[in-house]
C-alpha positions in Angstrom: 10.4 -42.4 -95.8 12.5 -39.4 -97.5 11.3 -35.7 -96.8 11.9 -33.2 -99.1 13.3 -30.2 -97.6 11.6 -27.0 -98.1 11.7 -23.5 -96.1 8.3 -25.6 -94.5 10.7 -27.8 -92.7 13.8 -26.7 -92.6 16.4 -26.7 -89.9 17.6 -23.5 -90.0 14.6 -22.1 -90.8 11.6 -23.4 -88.8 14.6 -23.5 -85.6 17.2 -20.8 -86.6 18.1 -20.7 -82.8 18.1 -24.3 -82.2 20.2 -24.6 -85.8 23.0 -22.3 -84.1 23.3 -25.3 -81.9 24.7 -27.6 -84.8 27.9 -28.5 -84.4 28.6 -28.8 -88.4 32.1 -29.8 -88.4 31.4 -33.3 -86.2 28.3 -33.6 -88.0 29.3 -33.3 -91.4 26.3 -31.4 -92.6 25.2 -28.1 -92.6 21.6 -27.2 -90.8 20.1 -25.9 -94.0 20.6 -29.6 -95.4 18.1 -31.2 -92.0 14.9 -31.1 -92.0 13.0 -30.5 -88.3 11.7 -33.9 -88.4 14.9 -36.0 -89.7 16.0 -39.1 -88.0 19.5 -39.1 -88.5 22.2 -38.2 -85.9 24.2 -35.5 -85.1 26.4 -33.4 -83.1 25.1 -30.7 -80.9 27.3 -27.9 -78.8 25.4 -25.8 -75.6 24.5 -22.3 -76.9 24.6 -21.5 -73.3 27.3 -22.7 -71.8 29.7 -23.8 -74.8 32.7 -23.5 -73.4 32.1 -26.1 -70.4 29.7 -28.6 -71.7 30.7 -31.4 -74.0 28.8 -31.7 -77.4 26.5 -34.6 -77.6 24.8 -37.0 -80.2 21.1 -36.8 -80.8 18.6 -37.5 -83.7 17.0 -34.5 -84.9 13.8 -35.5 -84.6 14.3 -35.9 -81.0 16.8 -33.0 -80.5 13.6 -30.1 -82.4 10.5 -32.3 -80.9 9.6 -32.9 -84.9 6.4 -32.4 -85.9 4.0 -32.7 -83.2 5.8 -32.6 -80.0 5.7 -29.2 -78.0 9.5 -30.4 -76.3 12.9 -31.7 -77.6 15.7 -33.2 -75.9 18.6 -30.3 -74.5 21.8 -30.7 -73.1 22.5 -33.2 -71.0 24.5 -31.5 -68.8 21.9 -28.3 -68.8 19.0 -30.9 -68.1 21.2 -33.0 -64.8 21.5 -29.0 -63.6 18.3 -28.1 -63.6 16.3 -31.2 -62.4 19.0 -30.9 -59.8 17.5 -27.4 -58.9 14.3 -28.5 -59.2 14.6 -31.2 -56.6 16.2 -28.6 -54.1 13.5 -26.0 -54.5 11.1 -28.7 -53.7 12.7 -30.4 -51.3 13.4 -27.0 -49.0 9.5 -26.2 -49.9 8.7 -29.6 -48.5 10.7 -29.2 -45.6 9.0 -26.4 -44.2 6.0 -29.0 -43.8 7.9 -32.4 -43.4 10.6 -33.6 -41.4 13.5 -33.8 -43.9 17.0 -33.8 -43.0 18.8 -31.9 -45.3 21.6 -33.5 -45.0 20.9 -37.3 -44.9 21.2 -38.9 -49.0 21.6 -42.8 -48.2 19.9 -45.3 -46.8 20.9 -48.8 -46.0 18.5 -51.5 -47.6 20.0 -55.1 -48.9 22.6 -51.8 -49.9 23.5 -48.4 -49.7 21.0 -46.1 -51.5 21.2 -43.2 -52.5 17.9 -41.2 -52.2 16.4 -37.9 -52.6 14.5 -36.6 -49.4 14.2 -38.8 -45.9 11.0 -37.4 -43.2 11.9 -39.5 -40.1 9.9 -38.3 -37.3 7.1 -39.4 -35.0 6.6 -43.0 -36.1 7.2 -41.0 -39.9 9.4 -43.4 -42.1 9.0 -41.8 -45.6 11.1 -41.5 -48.8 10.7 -38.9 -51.2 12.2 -39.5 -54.4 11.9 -36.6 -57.6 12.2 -38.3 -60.8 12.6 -35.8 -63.9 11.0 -36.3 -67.4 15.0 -36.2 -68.9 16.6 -38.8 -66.9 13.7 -41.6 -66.1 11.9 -41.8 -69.2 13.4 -44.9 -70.6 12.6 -48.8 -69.8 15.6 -48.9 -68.1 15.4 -46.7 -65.4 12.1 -47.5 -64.9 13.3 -51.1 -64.1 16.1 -49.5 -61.9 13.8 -47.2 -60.7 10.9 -49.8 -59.4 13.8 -52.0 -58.0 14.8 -49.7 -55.6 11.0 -49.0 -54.5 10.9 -52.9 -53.3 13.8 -52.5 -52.0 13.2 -49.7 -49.9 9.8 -50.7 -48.8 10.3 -54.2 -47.8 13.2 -52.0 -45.2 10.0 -50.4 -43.6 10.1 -47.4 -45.9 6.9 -45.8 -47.3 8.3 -44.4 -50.4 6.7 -42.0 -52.4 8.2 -41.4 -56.2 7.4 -37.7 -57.1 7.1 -38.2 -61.2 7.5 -35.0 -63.2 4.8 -35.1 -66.1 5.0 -36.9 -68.6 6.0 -39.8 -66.3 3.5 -42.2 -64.9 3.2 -43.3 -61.6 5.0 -46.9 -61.3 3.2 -47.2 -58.1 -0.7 -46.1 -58.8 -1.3 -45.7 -55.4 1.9 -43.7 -53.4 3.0 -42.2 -56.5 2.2 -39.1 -57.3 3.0 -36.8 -61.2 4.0 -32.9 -60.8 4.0 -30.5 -63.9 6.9 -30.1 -66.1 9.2 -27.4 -64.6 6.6 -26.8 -62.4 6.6 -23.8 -60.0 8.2 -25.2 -56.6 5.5 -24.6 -54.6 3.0 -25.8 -57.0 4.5 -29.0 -57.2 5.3 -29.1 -53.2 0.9 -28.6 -52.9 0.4 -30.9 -55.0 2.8 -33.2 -53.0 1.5 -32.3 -49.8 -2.2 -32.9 -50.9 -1.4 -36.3 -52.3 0.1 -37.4 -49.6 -2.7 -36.2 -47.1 -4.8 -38.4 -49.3 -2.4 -41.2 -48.2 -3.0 -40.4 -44.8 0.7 -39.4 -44.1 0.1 -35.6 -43.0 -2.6 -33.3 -41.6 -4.9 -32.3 -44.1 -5.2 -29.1 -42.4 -1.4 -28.3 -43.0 -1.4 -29.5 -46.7 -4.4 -26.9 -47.2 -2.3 -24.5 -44.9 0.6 -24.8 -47.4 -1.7 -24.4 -50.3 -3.7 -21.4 -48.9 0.0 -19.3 -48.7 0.6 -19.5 -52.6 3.9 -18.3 -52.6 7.4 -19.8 -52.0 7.9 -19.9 -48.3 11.8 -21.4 -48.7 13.2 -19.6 -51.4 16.7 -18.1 -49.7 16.8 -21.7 -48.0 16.8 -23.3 -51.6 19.1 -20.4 -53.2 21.4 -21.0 -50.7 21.5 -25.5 -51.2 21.8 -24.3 -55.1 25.2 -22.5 -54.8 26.3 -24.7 -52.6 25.5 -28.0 -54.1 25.6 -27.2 -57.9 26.8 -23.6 -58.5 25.9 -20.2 -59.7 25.8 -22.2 -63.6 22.5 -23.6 -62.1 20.3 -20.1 -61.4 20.9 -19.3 -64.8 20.2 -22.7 -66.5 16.8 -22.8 -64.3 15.9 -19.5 -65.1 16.0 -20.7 -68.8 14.2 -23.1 -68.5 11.5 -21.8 -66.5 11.0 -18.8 -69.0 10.7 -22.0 -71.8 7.9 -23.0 -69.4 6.1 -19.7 -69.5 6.5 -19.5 -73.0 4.3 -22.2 -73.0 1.4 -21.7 -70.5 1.3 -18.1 -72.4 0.7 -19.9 -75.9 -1.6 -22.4 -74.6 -3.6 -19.4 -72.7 -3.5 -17.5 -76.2 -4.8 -20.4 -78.2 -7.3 -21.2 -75.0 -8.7 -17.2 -75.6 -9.1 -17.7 -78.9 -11.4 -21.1 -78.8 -13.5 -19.9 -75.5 -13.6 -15.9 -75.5 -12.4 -15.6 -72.0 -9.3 -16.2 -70.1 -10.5 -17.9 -67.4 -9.5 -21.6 -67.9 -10.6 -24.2 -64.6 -7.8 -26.5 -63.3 -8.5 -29.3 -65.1 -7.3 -27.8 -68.4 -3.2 -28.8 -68.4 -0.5 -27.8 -70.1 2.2 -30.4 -69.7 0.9 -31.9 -66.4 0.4 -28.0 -65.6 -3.0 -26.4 -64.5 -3.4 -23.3 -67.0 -6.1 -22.2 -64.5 -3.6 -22.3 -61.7 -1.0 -20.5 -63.9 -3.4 -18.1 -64.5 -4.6 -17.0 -61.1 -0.7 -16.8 -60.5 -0.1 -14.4 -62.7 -3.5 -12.1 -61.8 -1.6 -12.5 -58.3 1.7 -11.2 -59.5 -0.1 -8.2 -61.7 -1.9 -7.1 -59.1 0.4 -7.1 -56.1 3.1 -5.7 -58.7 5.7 -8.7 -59.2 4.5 -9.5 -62.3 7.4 -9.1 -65.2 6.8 -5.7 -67.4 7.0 -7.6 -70.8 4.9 -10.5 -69.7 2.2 -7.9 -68.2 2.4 -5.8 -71.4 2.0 -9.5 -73.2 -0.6 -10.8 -71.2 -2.2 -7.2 -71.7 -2.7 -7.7 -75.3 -5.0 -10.7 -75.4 -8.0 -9.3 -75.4 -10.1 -10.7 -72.6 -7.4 -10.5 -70.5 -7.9 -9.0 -66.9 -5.9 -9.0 -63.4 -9.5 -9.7 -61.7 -10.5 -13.2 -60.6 -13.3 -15.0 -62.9 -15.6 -13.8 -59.9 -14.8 -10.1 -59.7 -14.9 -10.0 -63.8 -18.3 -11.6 -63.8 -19.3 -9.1 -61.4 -18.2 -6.3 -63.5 -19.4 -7.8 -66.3 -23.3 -7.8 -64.9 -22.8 -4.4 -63.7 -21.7 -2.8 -67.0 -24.4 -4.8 -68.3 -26.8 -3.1 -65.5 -25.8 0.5 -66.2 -26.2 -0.2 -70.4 -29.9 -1.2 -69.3 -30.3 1.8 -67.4 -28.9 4.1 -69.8 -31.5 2.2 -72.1 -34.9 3.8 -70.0 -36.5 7.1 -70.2 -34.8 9.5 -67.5 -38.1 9.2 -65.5 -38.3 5.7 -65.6 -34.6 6.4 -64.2 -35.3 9.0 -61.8 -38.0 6.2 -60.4 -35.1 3.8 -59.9 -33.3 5.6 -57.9 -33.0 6.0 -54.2 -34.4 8.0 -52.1 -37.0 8.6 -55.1 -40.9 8.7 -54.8 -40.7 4.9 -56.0 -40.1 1.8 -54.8 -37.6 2.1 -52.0 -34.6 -0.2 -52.1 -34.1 -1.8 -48.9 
């Protein structure tokens, strides 16, 4: 079906920054002439890194995330970067629980695999593999994907696919989904917890993990980043987690507006992502002083936002409540209430 173009859906207008991206002269049209939603393919450079990654094809419809999808595609080579960061930052989280050998990336099967994590320890054979959104999406590497589980468990392996939302486990039962661009140690709890369901760890030292809420391998995983992949990747992640905050912080804003309170519970998700988790993290941050200026001031201006848990708000919230009643009585009704006063003691 043809779509008109109008300022409504226009390239360069309803994605002026995305439309920078265009690479016109490969393309042979101008981003003024594309609507958000079209289907036809094009050429795209790296605004970030345009000297050093190739352009690539992709539809426009799947480049902008068209219409209705909150996500598009991005570079390829941006995308290989950062799930490659991810999967470090998890994996140094997780080793501060499990067993893994940094070091050790094959195993031997009916071949050599190549695999993402190895716990070998105690009568502990386990697998972890992290499969991003970008790169195991498709029919394909699904198939590739679920091959290499068989192949893997029928060598003794317990293999556990960590699937990065919107994946679905391929095993219902081992496999276990993370949020997209999820915080490391957000996704490592919810990895640990998962697999003290399976029986695989200490519940106590899953809950442990949890309890710390804060990265406890961060210079470990800084360190595996510039070695493995480069200084390149700090920045790409860094993008691409601030994409992810743009994100919790409009979902929290349209949240406000439909409940009147900012205090979501965990099973409202933003992308596989807990906003009620997301939110307690930032209270956390505000309060202990880590929390960016400009996302304070931002958080700041939604109107029942506070840095005090749903508990010590509701608290404060029948108190002001309290004094507005009090203010409400006669002054010897209030002189009565009070202690120490020829009234009813409070004990």
């Amino acid at each position: 079906m043809h779509v008109a173009i109008t300022d409504k859906n226009r390239l360069s207008t309803v994605k002026p920054d995305l439309a920078k991206g265009l690479d016109v002269k490969l393309s042979g049209v101008a981003a003024d002439q594309l609507t958000v939603g079209a289907n036809r393919s094009v050429w795209w450079r790296c605004l970030d890194f345009p000297d050093t990654h190739e352009p690539w094809p992709a539809i426009v419809n799947n480049r902008t995330g068209g219409f209705r999808k909150r996500y598009g595609t991005g570079c390829p080579a941006c995308r290989l970067v950062k799930t490659s960061a991810q999967e470090l930052r998890l994996k140094a989280e997780l080793s501060t629980v499990l067993p893994i050998n940094p070091d050790r990336g094959t195993l031997r099967t009916t071949q050599t695999e190549h695999v993402d994590m190895v716990a070998e320890a105690d009568g502990m054979r386990l697998v972890l593999e992290f499969d991003g959104s970008y790169y195991h999406a498709d029919e394909k590497s699904r198939a590739t994907d679920h091959a290499k589980s068989q192949r893997l468990r029928a060598a003794g392996w317990t293999l556990v696919r960590i699937r990065e939302d919107p994946l679905t486990p391929l095993d219902p039962t081992y496999d276990v989904v993370v949020g997209f661009v999820a915080e490391p140690e957000e996704a490592a709890a919810d990895v640990l917890d998962h697999l003290a369901r399976l029986g695989l760890i200490d519940a106590a030292a899953a809950g442990q993990y949890r309890a710390l809420g804060a990265p406890q391998a961060a210079e470990r995983a800084h360190a595996w980043i510039l070695e493995r992949i480069g200084a390149q990747a700090l920045r790409i992640e860094y993008t691409a987690h601030n994409d992810a905050w743009e994100s919790m912080f409009e979902a929290l804003t349209a949240y406000e507006a439909q409940t009147g309170h900012c205090y979501p519970t965990d099973d409202v998700t933003v992308d596989g992502r807990s906003l009620g988790r997301w939110c307690r993290k930032q209270r956390g941050r505000q309060r202990t002083g880590r929390l960016r200026p400009e996302r304070e001031k931002r958080l700041a201006a939604i109107l029942t936002w506070s840095s005090h848990t749903a508990f010590e708000a509701g608290f404060w919230s029948r108190y002001r409540a309290y004094l507005q009643r009090a203010q409400a009585t006669d002054p010897d009704e209030r002189a009565m209430n009070r202690p120490g006063s020829n009234g009813d003691s409070i004990s």
